[in-house]
Backbone as JSON, one array per atom type, in Angstrom:
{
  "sequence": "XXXXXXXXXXXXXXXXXXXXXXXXXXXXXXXXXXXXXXXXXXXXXXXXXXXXXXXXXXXXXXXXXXXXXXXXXXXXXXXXXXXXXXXXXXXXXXXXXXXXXXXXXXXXXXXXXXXXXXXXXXXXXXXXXXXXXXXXXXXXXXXXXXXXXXXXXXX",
  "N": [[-72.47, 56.12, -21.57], [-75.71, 55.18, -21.0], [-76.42, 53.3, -17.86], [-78.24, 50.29, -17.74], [-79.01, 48.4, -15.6], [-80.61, 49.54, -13.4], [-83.14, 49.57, -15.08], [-83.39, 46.41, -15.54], [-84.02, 46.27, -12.85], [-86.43, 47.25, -12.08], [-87.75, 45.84, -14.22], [-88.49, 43.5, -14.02], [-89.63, 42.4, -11.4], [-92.07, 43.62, -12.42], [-92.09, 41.48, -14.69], [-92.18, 39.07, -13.08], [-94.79, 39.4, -11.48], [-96.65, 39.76, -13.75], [-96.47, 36.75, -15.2], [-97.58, 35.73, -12.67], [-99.73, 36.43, -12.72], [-100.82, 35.87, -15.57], [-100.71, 33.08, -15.86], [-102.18, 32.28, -13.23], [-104.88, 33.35, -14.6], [-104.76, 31.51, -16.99], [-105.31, 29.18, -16.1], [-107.94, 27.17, -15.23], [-107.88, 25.87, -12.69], [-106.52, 26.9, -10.69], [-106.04, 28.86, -7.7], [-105.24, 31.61, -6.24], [-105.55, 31.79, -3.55], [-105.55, 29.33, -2.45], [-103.4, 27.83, -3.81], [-100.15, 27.25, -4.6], [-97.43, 29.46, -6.22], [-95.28, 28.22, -6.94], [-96.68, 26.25, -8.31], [-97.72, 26.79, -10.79], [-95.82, 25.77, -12.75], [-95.49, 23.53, -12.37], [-94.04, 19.75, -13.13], [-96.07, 18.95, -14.64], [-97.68, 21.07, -15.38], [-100.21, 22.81, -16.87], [-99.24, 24.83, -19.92], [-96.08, 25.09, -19.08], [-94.33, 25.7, -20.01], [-94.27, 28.4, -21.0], [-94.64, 29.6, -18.79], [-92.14, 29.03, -17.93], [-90.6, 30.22, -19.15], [-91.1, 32.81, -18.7], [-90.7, 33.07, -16.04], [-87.92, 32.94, -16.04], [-87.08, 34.71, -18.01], [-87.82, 36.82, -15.98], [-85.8, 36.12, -13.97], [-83.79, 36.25, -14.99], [-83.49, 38.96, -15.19], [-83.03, 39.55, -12.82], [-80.36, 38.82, -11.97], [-79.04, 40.54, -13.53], [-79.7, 43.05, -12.39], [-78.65, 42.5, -9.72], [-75.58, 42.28, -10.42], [-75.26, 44.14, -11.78], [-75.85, 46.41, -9.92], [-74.47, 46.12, -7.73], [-71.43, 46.02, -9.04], [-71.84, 49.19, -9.53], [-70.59, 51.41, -7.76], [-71.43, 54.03, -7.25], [-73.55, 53.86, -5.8], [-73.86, 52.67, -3.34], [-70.71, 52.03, -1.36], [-70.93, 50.15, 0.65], [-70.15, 47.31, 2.41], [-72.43, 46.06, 3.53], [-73.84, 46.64, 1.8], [-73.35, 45.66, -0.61], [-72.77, 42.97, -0.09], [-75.73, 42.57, -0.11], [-76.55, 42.77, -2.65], [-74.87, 40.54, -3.9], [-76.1, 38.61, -2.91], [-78.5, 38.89, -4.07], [-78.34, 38.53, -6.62], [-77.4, 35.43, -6.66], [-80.14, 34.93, -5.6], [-81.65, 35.36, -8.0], [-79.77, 33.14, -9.49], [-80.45, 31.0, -8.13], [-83.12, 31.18, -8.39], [-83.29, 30.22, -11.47], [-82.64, 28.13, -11.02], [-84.35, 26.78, -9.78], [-86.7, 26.27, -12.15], [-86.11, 24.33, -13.18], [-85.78, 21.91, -11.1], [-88.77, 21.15, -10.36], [-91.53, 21.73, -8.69], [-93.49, 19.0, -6.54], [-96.67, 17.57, -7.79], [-100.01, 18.17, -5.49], [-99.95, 16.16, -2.53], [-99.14, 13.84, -3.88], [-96.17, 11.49, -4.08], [-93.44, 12.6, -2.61], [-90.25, 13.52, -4.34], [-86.89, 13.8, -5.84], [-86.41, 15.95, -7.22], [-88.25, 17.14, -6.51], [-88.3, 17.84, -3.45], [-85.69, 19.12, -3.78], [-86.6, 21.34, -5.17], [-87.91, 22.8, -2.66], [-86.26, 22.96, -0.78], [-84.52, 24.82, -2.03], [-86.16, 26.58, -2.55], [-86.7, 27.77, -0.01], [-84.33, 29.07, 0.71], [-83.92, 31.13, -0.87], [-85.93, 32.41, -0.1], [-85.32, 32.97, 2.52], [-82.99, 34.23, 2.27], [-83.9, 36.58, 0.7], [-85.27, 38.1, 2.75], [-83.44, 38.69, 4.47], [-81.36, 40.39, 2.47], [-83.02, 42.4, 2.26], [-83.24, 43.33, 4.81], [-80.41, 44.03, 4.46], [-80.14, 46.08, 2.88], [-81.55, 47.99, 3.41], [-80.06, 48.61, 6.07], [-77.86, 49.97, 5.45], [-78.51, 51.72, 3.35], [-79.27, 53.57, 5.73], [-77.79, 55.32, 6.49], [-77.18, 57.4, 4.67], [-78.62, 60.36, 3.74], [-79.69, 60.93, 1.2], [-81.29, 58.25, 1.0], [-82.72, 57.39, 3.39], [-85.31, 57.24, 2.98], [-85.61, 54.97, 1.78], [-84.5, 52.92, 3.23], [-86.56, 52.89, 5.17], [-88.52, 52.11, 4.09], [-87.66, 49.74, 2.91], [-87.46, 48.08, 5.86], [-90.27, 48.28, 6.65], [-90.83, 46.71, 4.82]],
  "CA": [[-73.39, 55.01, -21.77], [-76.97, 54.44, -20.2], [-76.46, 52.05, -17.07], [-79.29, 49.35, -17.78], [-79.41, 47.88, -14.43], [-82.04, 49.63, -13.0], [-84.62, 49.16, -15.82], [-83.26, 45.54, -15.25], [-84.73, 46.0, -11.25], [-88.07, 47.66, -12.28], [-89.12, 44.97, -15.03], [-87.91, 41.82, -13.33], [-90.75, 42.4, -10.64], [-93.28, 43.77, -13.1], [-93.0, 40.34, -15.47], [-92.93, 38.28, -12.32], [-96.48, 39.7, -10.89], [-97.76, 39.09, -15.06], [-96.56, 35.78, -14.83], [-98.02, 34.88, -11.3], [-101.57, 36.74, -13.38], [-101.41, 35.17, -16.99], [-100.58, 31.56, -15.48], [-103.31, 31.72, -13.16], [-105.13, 33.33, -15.43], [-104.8, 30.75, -18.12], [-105.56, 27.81, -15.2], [-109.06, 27.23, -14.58], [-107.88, 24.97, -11.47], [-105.54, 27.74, -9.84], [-106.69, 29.95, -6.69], [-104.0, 32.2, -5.37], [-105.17, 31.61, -2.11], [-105.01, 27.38, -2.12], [-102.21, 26.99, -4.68], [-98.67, 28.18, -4.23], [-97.12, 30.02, -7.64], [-94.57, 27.09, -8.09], [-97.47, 24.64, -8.66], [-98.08, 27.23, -12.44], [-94.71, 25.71, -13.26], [-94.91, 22.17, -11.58], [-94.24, 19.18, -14.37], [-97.81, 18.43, -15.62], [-98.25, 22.28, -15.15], [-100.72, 23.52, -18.39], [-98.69, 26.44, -19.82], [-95.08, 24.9, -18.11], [-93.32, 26.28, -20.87], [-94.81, 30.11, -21.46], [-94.18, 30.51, -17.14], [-90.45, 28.98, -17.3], [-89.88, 31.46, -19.92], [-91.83, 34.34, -18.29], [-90.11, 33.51, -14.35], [-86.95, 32.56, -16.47], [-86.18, 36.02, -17.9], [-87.45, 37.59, -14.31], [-84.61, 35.92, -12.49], [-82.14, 36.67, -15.49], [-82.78, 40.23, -14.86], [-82.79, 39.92, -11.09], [-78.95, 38.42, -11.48], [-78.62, 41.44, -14.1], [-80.19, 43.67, -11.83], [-77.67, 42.84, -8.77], [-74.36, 42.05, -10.39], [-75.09, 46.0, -11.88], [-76.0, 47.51, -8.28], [-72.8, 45.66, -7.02], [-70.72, 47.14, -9.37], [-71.91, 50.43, -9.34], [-69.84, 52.14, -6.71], [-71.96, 55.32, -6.76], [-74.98, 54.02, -4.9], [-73.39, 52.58, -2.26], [-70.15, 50.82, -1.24], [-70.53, 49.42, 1.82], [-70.34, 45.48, 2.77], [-73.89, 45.33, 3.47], [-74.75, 46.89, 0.47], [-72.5, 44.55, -1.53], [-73.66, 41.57, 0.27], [-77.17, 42.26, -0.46], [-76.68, 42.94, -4.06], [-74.53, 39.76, -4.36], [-77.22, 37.79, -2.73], [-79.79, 39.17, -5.06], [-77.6, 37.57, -8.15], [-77.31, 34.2, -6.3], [-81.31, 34.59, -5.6], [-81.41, 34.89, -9.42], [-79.36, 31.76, -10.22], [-81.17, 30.23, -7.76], [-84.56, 30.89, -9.53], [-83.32, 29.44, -12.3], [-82.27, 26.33, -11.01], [-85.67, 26.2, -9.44], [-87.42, 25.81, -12.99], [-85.68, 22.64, -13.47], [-86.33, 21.47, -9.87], [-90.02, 21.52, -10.03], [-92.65, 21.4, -7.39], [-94.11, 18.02, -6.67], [-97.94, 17.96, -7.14], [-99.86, 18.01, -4.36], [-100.3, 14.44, -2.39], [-98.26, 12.75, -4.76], [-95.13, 11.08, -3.04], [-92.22, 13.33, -2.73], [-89.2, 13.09, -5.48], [-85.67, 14.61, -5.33], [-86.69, 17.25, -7.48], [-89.61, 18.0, -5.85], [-87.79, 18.25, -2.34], [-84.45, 20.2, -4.45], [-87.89, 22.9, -5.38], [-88.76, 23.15, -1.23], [-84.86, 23.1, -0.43], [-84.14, 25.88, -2.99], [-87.48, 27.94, -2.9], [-86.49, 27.99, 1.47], [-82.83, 29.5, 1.12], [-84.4, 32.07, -1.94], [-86.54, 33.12, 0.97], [-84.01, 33.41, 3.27], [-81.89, 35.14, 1.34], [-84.77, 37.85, -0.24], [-85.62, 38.77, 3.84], [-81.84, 39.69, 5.02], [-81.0, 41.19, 1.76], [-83.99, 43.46, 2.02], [-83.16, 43.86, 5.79], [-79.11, 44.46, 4.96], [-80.13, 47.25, 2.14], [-82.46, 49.26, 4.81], [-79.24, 49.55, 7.04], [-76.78, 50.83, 4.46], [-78.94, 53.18, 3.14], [-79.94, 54.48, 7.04], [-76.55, 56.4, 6.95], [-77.29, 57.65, 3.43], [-79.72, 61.1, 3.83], [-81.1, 60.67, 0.35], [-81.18, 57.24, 0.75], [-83.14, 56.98, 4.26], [-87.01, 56.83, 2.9], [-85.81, 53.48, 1.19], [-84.05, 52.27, 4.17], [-87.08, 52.53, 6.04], [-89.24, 50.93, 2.84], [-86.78, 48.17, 3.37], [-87.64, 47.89, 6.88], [-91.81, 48.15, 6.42], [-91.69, 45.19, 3.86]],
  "C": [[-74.33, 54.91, -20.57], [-76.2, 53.57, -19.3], [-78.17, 51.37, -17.45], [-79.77, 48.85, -16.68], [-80.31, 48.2, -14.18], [-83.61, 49.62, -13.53], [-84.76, 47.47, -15.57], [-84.67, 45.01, -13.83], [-86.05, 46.31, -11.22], [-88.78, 46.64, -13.49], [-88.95, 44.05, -14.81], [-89.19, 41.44, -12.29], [-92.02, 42.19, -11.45], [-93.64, 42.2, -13.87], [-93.08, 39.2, -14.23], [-94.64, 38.38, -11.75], [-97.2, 39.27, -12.57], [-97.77, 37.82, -14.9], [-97.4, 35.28, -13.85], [-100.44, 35.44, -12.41], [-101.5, 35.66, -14.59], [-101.24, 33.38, -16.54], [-101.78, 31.41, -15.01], [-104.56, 32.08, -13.87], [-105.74, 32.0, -16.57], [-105.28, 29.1, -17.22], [-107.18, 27.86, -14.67], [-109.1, 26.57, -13.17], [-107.17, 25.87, -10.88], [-106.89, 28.68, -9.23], [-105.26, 30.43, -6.26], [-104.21, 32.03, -3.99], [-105.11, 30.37, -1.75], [-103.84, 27.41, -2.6], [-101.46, 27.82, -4.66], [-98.41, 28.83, -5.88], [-96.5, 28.96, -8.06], [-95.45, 26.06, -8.71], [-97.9, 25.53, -10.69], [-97.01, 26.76, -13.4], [-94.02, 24.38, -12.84], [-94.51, 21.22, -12.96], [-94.78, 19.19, -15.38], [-98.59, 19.73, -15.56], [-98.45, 22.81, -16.53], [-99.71, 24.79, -18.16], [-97.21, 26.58, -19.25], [-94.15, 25.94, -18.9], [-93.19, 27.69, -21.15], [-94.39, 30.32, -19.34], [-92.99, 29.74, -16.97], [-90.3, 30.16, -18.22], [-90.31, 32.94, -19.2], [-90.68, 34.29, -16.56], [-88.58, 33.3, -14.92], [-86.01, 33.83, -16.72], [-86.59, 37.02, -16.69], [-86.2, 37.36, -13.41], [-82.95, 36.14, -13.31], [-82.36, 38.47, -15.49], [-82.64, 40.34, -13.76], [-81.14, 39.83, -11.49], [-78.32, 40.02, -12.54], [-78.55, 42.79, -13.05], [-79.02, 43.76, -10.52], [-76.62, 42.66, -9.08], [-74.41, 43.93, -10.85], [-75.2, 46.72, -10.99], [-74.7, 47.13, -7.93], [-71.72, 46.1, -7.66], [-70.61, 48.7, -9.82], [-71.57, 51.01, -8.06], [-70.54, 53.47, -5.93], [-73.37, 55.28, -5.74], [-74.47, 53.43, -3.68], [-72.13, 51.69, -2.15], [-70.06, 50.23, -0.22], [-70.68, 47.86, 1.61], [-71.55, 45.17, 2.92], [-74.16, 45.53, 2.23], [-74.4, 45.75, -0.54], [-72.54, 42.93, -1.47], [-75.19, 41.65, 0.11], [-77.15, 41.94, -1.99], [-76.04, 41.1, -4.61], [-75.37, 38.68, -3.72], [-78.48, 37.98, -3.59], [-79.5, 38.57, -6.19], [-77.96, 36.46, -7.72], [-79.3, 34.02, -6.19], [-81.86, 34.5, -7.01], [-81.33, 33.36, -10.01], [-80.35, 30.92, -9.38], [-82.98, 29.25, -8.2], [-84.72, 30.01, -10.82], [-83.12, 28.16, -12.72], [-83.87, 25.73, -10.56], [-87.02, 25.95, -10.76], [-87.5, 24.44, -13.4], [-86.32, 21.6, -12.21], [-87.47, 21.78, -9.62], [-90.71, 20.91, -8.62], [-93.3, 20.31, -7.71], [-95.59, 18.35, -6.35], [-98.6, 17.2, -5.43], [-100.87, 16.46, -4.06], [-99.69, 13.72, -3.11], [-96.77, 12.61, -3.82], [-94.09, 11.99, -3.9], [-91.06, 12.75, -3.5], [-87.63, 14.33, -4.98], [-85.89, 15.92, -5.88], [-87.42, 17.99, -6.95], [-89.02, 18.91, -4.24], [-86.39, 19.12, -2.41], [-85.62, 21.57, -4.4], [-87.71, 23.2, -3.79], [-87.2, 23.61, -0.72], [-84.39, 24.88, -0.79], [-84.74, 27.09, -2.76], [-86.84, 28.56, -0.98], [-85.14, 29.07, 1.69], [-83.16, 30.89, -0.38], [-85.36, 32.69, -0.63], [-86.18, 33.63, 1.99], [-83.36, 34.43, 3.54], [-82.73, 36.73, 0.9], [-84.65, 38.49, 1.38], [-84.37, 39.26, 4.61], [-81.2, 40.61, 3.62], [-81.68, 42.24, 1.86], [-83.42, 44.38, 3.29], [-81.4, 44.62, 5.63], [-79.26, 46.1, 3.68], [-81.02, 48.14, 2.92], [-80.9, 49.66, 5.41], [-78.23, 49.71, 6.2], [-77.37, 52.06, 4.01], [-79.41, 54.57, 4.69], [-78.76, 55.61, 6.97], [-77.21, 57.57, 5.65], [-78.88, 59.01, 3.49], [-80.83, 60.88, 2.7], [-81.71, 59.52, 0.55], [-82.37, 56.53, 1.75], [-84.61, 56.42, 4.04], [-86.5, 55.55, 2.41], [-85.25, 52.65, 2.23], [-85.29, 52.46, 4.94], [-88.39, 51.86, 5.35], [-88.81, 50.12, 3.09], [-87.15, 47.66, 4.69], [-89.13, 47.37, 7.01], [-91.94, 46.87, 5.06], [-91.11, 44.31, 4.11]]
}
């Protein structure tokens, strides 16, 4: 049997970047360089429903994407590796709690949800920049493995 995972890890990215396009896209008030992405997905956000579903199944294949690297044994077993991968699931669930917990617009007085979004989106950021950094040094041992350990490093 096919492993799926890694088509999982290559279209999880791809529909997030459509999403972050067809939202603003579809927003005549969005600039990518004023307005953050969570604001395409805030409450009163035109379109809330077509970008929870679009960042919705991105973060259910991210958690697809690392509970299958984590139990695949053959790409790596070390502890970092296994702690990245199982932080890449949790950055998953996390995403998906962050649809519910929307972004408060902006200037409007802060709400629990709004400050759950800033809480959430902070420890998803966190989390993406040591996972990236703990899969560079697992693969450094790893000869085939080294050009992505030092990809991991350069992003």
């Amino acid at each position: 049997m096919k492993k799926i995972y890694p088509l999982l890890g290559i279209l999880g990215p791809i529909i997030y970047i459509l999403a972050v396009f067809i939202g603003g896209a579809l927003r005549h008030d969005y600039s990518p360089l004023y307005n953050s992405i969570s604001e395409l997905s805030m409450a009163n956000a035109p379109n809330k429903l077509l970008m929870d579903a679009l960042f919705g199944i991105y973060n259910i294949f991210i958690i697809g994407f690392g509970v299958g690297a984590y139990l695949d044994s053959s790409v790596d077993n070390s502890k970092k590796y296994k702690s990245a991968t199982i932080m890449l699931a949790i950055i998953g669930v996390l995403g998906l709690t962050v649809i519910v917990f929307t972004q408060d617009p902006r200037g409007a007085p802060a709400t629990l949800n709004g400050t759950l979004h800033i809480i959430l989106s902070g420890i998803t950021a966190a989390l993406t920049i040591i996972l990236v950094f703990l899969v560079g040094l697992s693969f450094k041992r790893n000869v085939e493995m080294k050009i992505f350990s030092w990809y991991s490093y350069i992003t």
